[in-house]
LUMVO-466301 format. One line per field, with one value per residue: residue number from 1; residue in one letter; x, z, y of N, C-alpha, C in turn. Coordinates in Angstrom, 3 decimals. Atoms other than C-alpha are relative to their C-alpha. Layout:
N
banu = (NUM, ...)
figu = (a, ...)
n.xx = (X, ...)
n.zz = (Z, ...)
n.yy = (Y, ...)
ca.xx = (X, ...)
ca.zz = (Z, ...)
ca.yy = (Y, ...)
c.xx = (X, ...)
c.zz = (Z, ...)
c.yy = (Y, ...)
***
This chain:
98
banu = (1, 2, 3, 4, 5, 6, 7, 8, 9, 10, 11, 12, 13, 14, 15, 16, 17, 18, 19, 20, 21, 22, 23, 24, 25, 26, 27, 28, 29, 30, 31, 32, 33, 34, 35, 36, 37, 38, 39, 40, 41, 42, 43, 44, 45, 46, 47, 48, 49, 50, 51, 52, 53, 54, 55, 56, 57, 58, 59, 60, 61, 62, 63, 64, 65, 66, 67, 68, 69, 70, 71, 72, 73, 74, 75, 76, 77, 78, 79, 80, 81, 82, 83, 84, 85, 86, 87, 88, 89, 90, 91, 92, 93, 94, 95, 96, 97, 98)
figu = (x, x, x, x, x, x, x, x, x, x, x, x, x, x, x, x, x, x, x, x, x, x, x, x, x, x, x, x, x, x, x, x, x, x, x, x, x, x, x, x, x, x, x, x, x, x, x, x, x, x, x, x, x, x, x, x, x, x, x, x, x, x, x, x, x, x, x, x, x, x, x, x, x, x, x, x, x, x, x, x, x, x, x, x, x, x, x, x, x, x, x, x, x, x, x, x, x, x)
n.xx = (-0.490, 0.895, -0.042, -0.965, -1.339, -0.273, -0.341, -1.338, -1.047, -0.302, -0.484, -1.122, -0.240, 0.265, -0.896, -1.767, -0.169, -0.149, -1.183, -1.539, -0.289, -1.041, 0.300, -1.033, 0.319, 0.940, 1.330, 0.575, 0.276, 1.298, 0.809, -0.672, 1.137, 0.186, -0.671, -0.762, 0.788, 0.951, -1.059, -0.469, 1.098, 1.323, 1.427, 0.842, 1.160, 0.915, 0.128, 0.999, -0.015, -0.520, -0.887, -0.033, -0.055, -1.129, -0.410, 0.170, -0.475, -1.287, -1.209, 0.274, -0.750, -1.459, -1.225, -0.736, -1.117, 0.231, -0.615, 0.467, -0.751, 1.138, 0.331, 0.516, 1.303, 0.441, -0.034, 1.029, 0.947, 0.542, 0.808, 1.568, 1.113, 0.546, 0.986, 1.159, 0.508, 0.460, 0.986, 1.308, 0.627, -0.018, 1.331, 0.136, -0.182, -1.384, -0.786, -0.394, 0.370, -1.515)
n.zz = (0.789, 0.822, 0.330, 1.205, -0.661, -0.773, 0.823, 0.496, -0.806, -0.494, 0.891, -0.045, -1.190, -0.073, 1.035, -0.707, -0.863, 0.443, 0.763, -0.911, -0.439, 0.633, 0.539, -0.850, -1.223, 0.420, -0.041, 1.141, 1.130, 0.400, 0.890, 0.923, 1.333, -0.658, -0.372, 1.179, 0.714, -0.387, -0.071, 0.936, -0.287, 1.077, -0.745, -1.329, 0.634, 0.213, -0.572, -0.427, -1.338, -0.123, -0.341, -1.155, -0.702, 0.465, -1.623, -1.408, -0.547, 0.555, -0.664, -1.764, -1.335, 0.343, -0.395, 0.857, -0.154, -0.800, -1.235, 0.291, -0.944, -0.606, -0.583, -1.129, 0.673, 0.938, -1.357, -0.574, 0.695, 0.182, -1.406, 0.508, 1.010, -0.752, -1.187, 0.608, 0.077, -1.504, 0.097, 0.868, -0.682, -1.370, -0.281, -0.731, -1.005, -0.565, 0.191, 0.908, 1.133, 0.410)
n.yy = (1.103, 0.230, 1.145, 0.854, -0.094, 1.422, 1.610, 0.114, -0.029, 1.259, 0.689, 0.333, 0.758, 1.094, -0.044, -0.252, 1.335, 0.913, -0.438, 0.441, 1.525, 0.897, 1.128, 0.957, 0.659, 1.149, -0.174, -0.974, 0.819, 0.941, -1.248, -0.916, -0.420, -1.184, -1.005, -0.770, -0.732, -1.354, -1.095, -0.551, -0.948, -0.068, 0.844, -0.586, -1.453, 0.699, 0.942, 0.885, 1.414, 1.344, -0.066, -0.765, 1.722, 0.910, -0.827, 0.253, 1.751, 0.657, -0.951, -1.281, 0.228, 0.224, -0.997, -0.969, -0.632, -1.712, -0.707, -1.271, -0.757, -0.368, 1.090, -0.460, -0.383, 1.183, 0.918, -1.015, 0.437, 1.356, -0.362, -1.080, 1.059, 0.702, -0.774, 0.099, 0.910, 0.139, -0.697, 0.499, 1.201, -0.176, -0.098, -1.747, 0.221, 0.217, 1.518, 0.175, 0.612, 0.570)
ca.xx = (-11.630, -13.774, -14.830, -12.762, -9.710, -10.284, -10.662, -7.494, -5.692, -6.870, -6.101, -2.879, -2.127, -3.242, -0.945, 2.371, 1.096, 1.181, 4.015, 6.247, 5.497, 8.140, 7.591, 10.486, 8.591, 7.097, 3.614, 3.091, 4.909, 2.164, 0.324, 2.873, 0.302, -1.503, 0.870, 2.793, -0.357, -1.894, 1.405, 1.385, -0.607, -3.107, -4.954, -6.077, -7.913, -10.529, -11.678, -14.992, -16.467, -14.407, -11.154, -12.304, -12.861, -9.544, -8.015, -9.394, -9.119, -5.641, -3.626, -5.579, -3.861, -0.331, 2.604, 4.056, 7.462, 6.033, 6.614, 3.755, 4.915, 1.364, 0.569, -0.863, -3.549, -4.074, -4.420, -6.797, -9.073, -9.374, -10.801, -13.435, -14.540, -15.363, -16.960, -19.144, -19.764, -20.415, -22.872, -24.776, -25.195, -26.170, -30.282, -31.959, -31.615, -27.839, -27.308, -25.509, -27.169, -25.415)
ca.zz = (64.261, 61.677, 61.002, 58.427, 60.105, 63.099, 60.793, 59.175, 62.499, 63.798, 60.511, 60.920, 64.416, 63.917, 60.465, 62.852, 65.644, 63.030, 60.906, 64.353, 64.923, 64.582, 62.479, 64.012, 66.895, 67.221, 68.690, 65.493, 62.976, 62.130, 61.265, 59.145, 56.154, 57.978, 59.389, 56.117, 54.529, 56.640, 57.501, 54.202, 53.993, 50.937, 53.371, 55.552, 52.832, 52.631, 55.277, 55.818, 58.081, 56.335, 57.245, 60.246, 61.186, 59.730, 62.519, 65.211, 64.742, 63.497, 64.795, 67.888, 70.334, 68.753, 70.250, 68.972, 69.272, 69.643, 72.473, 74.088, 76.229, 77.401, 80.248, 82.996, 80.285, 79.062, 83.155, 83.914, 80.781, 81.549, 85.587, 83.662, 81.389, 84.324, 86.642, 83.748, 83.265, 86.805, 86.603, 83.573, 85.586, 88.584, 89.616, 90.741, 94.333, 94.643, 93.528, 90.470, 87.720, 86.382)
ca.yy = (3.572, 2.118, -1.362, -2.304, -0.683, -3.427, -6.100, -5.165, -4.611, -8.186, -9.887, -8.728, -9.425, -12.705, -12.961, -11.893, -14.979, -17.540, -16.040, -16.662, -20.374, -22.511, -24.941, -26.979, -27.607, -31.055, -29.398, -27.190, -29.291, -31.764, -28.566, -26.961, -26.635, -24.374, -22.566, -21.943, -21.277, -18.677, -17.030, -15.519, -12.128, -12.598, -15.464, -13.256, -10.410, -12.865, -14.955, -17.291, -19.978, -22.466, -20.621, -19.381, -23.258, -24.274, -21.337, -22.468, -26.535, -26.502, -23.231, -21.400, -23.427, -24.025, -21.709, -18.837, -17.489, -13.850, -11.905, -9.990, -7.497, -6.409, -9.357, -6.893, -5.734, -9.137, -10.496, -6.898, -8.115, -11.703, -10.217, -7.387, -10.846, -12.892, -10.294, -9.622, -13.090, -13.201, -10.384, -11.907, -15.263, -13.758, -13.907, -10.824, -12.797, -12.419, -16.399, -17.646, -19.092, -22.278)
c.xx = (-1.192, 0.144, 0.753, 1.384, 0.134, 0.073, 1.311, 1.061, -0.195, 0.427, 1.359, 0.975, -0.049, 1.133, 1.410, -0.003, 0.742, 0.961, 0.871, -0.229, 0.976, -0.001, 0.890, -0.525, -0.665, -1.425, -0.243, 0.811, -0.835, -1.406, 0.767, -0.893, -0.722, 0.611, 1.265, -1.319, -0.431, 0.843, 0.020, -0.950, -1.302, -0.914, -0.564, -0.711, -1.597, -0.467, -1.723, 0.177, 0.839, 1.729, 0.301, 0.334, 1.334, 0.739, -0.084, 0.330, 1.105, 1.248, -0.693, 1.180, 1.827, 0.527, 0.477, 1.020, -0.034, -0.611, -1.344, -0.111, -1.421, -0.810, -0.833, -1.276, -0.597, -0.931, -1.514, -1.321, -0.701, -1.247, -1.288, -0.984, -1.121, -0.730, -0.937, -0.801, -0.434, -1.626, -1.295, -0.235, -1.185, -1.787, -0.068, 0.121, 1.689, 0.593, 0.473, -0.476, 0.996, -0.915)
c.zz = (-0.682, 0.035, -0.979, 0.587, 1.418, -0.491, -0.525, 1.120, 0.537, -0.714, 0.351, 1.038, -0.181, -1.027, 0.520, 0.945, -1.045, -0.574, 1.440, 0.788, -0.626, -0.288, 0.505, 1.239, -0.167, 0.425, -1.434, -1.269, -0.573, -0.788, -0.601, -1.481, 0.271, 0.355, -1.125, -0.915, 0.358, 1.271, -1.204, -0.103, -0.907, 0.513, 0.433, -0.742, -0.149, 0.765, 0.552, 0.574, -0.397, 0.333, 1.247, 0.652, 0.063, 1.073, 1.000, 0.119, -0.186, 0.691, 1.141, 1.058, -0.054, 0.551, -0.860, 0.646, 0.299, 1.276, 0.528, 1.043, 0.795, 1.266, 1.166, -0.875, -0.472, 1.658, 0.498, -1.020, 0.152, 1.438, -0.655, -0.370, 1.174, 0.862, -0.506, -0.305, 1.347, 0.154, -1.268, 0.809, 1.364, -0.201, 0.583, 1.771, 0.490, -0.669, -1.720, -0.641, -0.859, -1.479)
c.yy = (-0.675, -1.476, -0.727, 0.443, -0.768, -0.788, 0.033, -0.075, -1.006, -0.896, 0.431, -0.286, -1.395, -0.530, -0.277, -1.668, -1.331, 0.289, -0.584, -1.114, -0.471, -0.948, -1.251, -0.290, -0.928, 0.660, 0.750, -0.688, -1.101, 1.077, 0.683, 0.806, 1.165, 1.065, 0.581, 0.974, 1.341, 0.929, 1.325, 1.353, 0.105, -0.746, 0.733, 1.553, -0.744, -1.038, -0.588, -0.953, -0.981, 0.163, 0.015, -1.609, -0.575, 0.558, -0.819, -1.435, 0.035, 1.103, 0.618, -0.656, -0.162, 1.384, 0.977, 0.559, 1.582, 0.168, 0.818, 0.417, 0.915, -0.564, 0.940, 0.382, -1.182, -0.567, 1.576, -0.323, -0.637, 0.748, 0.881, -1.327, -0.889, 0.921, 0.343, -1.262, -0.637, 0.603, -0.495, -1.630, 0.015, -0.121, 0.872, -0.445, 0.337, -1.492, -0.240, -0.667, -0.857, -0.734)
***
């Protein structure tokens, strides 16, 4: 898989999240702007720090109505992240570096 064929397959993952908020909800209506805007698919051929910013302050944490039927790969991920982040804390003694 090539670099531009991940970027296209997380742009559009990301595209489907926000596409299935429901704007009818009071947590994500107050951001509707956002989430109409960068539902639509031409936002996402082009994206810089000032979108990337607008992402993360305004829709990362809002809800989405999609479904994702993967939760044992999502829950076996999070355990690899932390045992590596375990292992990069760690001192060559055994103790954890904080």
């Amino acid at each position: 898989m090539t670099e531009q064929q991940v970027r296209t397959d997380t742009a559009a993952l990301l595209r489907e999240q926000v596409a299935a908020m429901n704007s009818d909800n009071f947590v994500v209506r107050p951001k509707r702007r956002w989430v109409e805007q960068y539902a639509r698919e031409d936002a996402w051929t082009r994206i810089g720090n000032a979108e990337v910013t607008e992402l993360s302050h305004h829709l990362a944490a809002l809800p989405t109505a999609l479904v994702d039927e993967d939760e044992e790969a999502k829950r076996f991920d999070l355990l690899m992240l932390n045992l590596q982040l375990a292992i990069l804390r760690a001192d060559g003694n055994g103790a954890v570096a904080r």
